[in-house]
N, C-alpha and C positions, 0 to 999 in steps of 0.2 A: 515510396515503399510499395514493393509489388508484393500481394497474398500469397502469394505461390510461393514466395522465397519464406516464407515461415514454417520451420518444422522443427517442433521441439513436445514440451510437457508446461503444461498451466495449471494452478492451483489457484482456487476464490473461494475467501471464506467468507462469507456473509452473516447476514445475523441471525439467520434462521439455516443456512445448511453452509456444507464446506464441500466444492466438488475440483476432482481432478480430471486434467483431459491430455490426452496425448492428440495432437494435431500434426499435419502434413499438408504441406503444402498451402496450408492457409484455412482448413478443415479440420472440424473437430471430427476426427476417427474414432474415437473412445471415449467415454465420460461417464464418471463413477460420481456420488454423493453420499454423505450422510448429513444427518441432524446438526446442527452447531451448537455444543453447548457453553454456555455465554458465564458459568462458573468456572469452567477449566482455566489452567493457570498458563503461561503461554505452551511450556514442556510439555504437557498432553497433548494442543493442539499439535505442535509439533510430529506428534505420533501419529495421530489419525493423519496429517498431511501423507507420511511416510506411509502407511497402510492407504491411503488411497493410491500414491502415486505406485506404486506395487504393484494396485490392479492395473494398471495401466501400461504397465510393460518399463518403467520409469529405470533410469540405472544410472548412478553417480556422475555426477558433471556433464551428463546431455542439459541443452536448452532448457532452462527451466524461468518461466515467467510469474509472480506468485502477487495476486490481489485481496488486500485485505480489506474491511470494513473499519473504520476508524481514523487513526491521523498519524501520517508515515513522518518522520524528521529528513532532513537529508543524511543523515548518521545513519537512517535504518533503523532508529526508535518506533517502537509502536505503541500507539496511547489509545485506549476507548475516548470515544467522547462521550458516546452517549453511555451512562455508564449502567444503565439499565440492560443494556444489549450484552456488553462483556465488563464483568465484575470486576476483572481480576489481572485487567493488564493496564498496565501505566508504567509507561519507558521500558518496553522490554525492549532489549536487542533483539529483536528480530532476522533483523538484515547478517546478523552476523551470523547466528543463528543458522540460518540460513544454508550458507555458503559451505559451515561446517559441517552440516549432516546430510547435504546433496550436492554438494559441489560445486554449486551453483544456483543463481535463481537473485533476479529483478525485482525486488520488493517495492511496489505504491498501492495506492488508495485504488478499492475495488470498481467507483464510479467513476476513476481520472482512469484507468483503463478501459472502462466501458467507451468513455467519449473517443477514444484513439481508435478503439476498431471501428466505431460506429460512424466516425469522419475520414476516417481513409476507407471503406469497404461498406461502410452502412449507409444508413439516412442523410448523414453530412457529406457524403464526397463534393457535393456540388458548392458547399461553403467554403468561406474565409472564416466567416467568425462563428461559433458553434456551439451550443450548449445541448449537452444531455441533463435530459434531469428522469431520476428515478423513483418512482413512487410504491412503496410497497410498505414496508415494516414502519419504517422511516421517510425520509423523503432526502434524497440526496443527488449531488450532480456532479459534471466534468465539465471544465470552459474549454477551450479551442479558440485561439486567438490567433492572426496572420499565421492559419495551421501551426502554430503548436500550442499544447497544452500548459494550463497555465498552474505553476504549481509553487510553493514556497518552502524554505527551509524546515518551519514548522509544523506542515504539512495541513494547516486548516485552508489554505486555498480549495474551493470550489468544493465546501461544505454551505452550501449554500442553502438546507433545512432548517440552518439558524439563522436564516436572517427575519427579522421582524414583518411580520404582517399588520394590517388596520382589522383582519379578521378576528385576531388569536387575543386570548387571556391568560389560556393556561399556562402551568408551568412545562417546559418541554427537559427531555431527557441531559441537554446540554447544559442544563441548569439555570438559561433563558428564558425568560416569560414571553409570550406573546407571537411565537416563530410558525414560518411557515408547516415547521412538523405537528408542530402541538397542535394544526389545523387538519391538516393536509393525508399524513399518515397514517398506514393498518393502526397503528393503537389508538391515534388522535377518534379514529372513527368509530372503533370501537368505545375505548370511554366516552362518545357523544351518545352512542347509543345506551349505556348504560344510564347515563344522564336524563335520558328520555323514558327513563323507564324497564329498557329492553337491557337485560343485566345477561353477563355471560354469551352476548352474539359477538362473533370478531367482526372483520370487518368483508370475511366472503360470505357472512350470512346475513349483515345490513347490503348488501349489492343483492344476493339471491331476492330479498324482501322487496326491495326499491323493484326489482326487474316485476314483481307481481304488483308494482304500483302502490304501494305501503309511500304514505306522502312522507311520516317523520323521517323515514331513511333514508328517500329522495332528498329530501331538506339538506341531509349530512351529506350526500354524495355531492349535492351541487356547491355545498359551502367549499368541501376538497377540491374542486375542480379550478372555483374562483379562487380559490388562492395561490395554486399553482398560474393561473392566468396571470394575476397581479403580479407575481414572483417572473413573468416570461417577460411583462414590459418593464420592470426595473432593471432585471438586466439588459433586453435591450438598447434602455437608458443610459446603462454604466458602460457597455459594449459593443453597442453597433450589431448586433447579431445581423447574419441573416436567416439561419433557421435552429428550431427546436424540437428535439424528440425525445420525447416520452419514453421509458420505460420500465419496469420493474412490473410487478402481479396488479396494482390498481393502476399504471401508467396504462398498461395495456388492457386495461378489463372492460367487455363491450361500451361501447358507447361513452366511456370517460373522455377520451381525448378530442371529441365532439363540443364536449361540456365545455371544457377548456377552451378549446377556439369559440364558441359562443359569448362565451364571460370574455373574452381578450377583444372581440368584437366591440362592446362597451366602453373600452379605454379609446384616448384620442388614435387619432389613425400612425401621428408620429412613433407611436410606441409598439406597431401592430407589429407582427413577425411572423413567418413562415412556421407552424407545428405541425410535425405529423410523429407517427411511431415509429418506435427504434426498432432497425430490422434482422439484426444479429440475436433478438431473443435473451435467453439467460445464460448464451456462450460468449456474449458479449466482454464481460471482465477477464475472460480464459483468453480471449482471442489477442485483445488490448496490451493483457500484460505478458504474452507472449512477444509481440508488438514492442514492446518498450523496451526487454529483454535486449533485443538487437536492435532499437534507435539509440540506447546508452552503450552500444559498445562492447557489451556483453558477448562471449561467445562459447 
């Protein structure tokens, strides 16, 4: 797949904002966002889709690529997992949804299109086997296996914030005890810090504090890092990777993905792998699921 042949319209709704993009040639041209509100029922979202892609110059049945946070079906069901993030959707049609009030548009998981852009155009071109992992609100990712992405009917492939850690206790959003989110992610780190006493800091005011050398925040940013480290050689282990990157607001926040190769230092050497940061930034899901738009055939 060559960049330049991508020109359409991308929508990513995440769990904290929902942004549109009109792309050309393999560039995001334009790109609008708002707020995600994680009570609306899927119809509203649906709207603000539609009022974004507006601004964007958008018009029935152009290229449309659309990534969402959660868990896509091959039907085009869409289900929160985490259901702290969005309340209020469980098996909605989405995919059909879709098709009917734009005429078109590619519906998957917001981190299985991040890994597509980010292995054909970003940090992975140089791989075979590929993992993005995102760390921000949550902690989620995209596999890339003999270049292609690996995905399943029920769409929890390469949700990979649920998988258990030796770190974790808590209860995590997915309704799992002990995962690498419940370690790893903006909330995990935040409720550590409330835990510690520091009530009310998220998790860019435990980094702001760690950066003035504050040890307990330090403590929690290094436990985040190590986890995601442990979570690089397990897959690894199940995958053969050859490399990994980072992205989301804590994947790329100064000096984390350091931490991370520090802590993955420590594991035997069989399990070590390539990490660096994902270089597509937060157009990354716009970019991917425009991307999959036209590898599914789509037109």
């Amino acid at each position: 797949m060559k960049r330049a042949d991508l020109t359409g319209f991308a929508l990513d709704l995440g769990g904290t904002k929902t942004a549109a993009a009109r792309i050309e040639n393999g560039t995001v041209i334009e790109r609008v966002q708002t707020n995600t509100e994680g009570a609306f029922v899927v119809e509203r979202h649906l709207d603000i889709m539609a009022e974004l892609l507006e601004k964007v110059g958008h018009t029935k049945a152009e290229p449309l690529g659309v990534a969402v946070t959660g868990r896509v079906t091959q039907e085009g069901n869409w289900h929160s997992v985490n259901h702290g993030t969005l309340t209020q959707i469980d098996n909605a049609p989405l995919g059909n949804a879709l098709k009917e009030r734009f005429g078109s548009g590619y519906l998957c998981n917001d981190a299985t299109a991040a890994s597509v852009a980010e292995f054909h155009f970003g940090a992975g071109r140089q791989s075979e086997n590929f993992a993005y992992i995102t760390v921000s609100t949550g902690v989620g990712g995209g596999l890339i296996v003999n270049g292609r992405p690996i995905q399943s009917n029920n769409g929890l492939a390469g949700h990979i914030g649920f998988i258990s850690t030796p770190l974790g206790n808590d209860l995590c959003g997915s309704g799992r005890n002990g995962t690498v989110e419940s370690v790893a992610g903006g909330r995990a780190i935040a409720a550590a810090a409330a835990k510690a006493g520091h009530h009310e800091m998220d998790a860019r005011a435990v980094f702001a504090v760690a950066a003035q050398g504050e040890g307990w925040a330090i403590e929690i940013i290094d436990r985040s890092a190590n986890a995601i480290a442990i979570l690089c050689s397990d897959l690894t282990a199940m995958l053969g990777l050859d490399n990994v990157a980072l992205g989301g607001s804590i994947g790329l926040a100064a000096g984390y993905t350091q931490k991370v190769i520090t802590h993955l230092a420590l594991e035997p050497a069989l399990f070590h792998v390539a990490i660096c940061n994902a270089e597509l930034d937060q157009n990354s899901p716009l970019i991917g699921a425009l991307a999959l738009h036209y590898m599914r055939g789509n037109k």
